[in-house]
C-alpha positions in Angstrom: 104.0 67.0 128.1 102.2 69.5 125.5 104.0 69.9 122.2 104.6 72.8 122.9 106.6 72.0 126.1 108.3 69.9 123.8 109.3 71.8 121.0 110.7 73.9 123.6 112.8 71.1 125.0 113.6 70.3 121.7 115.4 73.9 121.3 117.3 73.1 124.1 118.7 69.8 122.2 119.5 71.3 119.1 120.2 74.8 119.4 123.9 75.6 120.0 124.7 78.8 122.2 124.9 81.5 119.6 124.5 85.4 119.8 122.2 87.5 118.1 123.2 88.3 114.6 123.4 92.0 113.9 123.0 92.1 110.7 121.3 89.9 107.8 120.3 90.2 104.2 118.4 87.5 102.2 117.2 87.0 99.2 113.6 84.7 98.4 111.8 83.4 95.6 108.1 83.4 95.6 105.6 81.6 93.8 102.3 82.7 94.1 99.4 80.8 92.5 96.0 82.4 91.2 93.2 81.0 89.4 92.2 82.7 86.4 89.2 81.4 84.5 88.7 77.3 84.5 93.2 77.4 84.5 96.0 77.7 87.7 98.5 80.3 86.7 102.1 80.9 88.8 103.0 84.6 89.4 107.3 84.7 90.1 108.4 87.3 92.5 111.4 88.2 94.5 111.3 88.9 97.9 114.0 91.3 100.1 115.0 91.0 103.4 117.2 93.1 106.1 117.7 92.8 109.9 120.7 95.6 111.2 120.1 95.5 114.9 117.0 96.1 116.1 115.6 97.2 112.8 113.8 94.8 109.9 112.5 95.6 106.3 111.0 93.1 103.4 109.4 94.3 100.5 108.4 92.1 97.2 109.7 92.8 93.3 107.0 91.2 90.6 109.2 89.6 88.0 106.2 88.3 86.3 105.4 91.4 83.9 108.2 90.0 81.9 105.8 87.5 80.9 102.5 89.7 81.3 104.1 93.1 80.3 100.3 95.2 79.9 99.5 94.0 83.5 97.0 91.6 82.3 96.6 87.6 82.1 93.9 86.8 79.7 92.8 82.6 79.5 90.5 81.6 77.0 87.8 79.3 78.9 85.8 77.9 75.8 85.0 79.5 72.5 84.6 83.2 72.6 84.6 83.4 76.9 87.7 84.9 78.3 88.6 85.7 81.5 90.9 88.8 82.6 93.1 88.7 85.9 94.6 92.3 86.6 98.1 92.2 88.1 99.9 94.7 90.1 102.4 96.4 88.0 104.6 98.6 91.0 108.0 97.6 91.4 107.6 97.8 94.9 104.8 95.6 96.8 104.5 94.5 100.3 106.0 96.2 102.2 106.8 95.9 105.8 109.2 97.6 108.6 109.8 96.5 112.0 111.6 98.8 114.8 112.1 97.3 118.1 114.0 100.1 119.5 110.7 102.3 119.1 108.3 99.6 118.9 107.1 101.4 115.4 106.0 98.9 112.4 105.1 100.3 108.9 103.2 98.3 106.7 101.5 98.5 103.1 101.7 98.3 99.7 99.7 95.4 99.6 97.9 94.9 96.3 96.9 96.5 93.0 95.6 99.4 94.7 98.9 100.0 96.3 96.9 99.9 99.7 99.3 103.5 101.4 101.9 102.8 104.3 100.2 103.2 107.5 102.2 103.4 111.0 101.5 101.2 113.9 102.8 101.7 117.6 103.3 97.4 118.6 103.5 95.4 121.9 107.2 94.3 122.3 105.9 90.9 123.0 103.9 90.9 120.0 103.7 87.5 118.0 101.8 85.6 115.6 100.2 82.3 117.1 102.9 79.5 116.1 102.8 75.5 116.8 106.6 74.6 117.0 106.6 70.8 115.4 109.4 68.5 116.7 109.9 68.0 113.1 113.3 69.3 111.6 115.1 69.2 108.0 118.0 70.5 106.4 117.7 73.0 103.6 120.6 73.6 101.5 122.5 73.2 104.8 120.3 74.9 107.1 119.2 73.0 109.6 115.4 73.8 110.0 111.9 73.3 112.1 108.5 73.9 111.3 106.4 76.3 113.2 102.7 76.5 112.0 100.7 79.1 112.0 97.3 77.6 111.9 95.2 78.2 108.6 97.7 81.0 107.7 101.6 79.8 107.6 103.3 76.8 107.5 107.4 78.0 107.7 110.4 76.6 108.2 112.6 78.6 110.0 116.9 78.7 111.4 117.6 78.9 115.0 120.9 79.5 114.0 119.9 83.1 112.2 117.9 84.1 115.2 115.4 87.2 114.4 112.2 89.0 115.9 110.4 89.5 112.4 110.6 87.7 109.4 109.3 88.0 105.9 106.3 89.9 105.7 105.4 90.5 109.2 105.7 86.9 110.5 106.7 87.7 114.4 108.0 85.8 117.2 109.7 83.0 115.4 113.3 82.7 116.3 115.1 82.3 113.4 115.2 82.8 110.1 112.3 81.8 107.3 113.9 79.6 104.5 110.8 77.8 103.4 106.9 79.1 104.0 103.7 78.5 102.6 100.9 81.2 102.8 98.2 78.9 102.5 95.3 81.8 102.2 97.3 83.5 98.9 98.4 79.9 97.7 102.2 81.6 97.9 105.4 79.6 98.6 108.3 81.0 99.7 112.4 79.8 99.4 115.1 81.3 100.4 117.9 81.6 97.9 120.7 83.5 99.4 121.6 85.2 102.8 124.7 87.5 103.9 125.8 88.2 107.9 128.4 89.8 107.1 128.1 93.0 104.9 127.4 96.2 106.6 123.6 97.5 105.9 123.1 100.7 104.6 120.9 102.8 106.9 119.0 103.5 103.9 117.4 100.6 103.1 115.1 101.2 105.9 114.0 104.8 104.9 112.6 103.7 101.2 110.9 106.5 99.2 107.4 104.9 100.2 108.3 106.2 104.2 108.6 110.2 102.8 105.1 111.0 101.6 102.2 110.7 103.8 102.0 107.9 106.7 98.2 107.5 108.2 98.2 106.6 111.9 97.3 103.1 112.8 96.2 102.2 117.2 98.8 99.6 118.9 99.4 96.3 117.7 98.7 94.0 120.2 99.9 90.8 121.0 98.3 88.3 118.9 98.2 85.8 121.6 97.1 87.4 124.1 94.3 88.6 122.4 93.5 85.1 122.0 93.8 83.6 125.1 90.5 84.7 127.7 89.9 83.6 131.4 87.8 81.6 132.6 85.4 84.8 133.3 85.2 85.9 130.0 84.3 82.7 128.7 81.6 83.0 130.8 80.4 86.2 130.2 80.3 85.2 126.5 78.7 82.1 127.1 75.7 84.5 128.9 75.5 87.0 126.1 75.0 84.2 123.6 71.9 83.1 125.8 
């Protein structure tokens, strides 16, 4: 049996029979580490997160400028030789939207540049490639398991909080992120605080971002499938190497 097969079978084990929750806010803390000169500095933000229905939003706060407040982190190396490390000052950063209903994502807001919100049509099936580990833990209470996402994510997610989208634009996991590791960005990721209760405002998905101008993005295909080729196209590659 693959691992695969029997992470799946594993589900089956520990999964109760519970229904999709409407509605979910949560709260996490991210540390992300960059190097700056010859020294390793950690950048705090706060990540935001909300599911009502069919509809998902997370977007990042930096609360680092209380520390760098002009933007800037400035290590000395040796005598006279410093190195600068510009930092995003915008309150709002990363910033993505996920609508099932009309299979619309909205994503930007990426870096110092403020990279502008562009609009994607997406596959219903679409997913990122994950490795579901027979490996569990419990995290302040949650019981969790690890899904890899190979050279990219390493989460640990809640069946019992089951979702289609997760922070940032992690899809196809089904349930909730409460720990992840972004291992190209060096970020890690905790959850902190969650609600399934409180109603969600239905503006919280229209942020001010989503009124000026959207560029137009071609569909989002499923990552997996795009992956995946017969045994024909193998082939064909294989004869256009030659």
């Amino acid at each position: 049996m693959n691992r695969l097969k029997l992470a799946l079978l594993f589900f089956t084990i520990i999964t109760p029979a519970i229904s999709l929750a409407q509605n979910i806010s949560a709260t996490y803390t991210i540390e992300r580490n960059v190097v700056v000169g010859s020294k390793t500095v950690t950048l705090n933000l706060q990540g935001y997160y909300y599911k009502k229905g069919n509809k998902y939003i997370y977007w990042e706060r930096p609360l680092y400028l209380s520390k760098y407040p002009n933007g800037e982190i400035t290590v000395v190396n040796g005598e006279n030789n410093l190195t600068s490390y510009a930092l995003n000052k915008d309150s709002i950063q990363m910033l993505f939207f996920h609508d099932y209903d009309s299979l619309i994502t909205r994503q930007g807001l990426y870096n110092e540049y403020q990279r502008g919100i562009t609009e994607y049509p997406f596959e219903a099936d679409r997913s990122n490639e994950w490795i579901y580990e027979a490996k569990t833990k419990t995290i302040n209470g949650l019981k969790c398991q690890l899904a890899i996402n190979p050279g990219q994510w390493r989460v640990w997610f809640c069946v019992d909080m089951p979702t289609k989208t997760s922070l940032h634009s992690l899809q196809g996991l089904p349930g909730l992120v409460v720990e992840a590791d972004c291992l190209p960005t060096n970020e890690h990721y905790s959850l902190i605080n969650y609600d399934m209760s409180t109603p969600i405002k239905e503006g919280i998905f229209t942020p001010d971002a989503f009124k000026g101008h959207m560029d137009k993005g071609g569909l989002l295909k499923n990552i997996s499938h795009q992956s995946k080729k017969t045994k024909a196209e193998k082939q064909q590659e294989l004869l256009n190497q030659n």
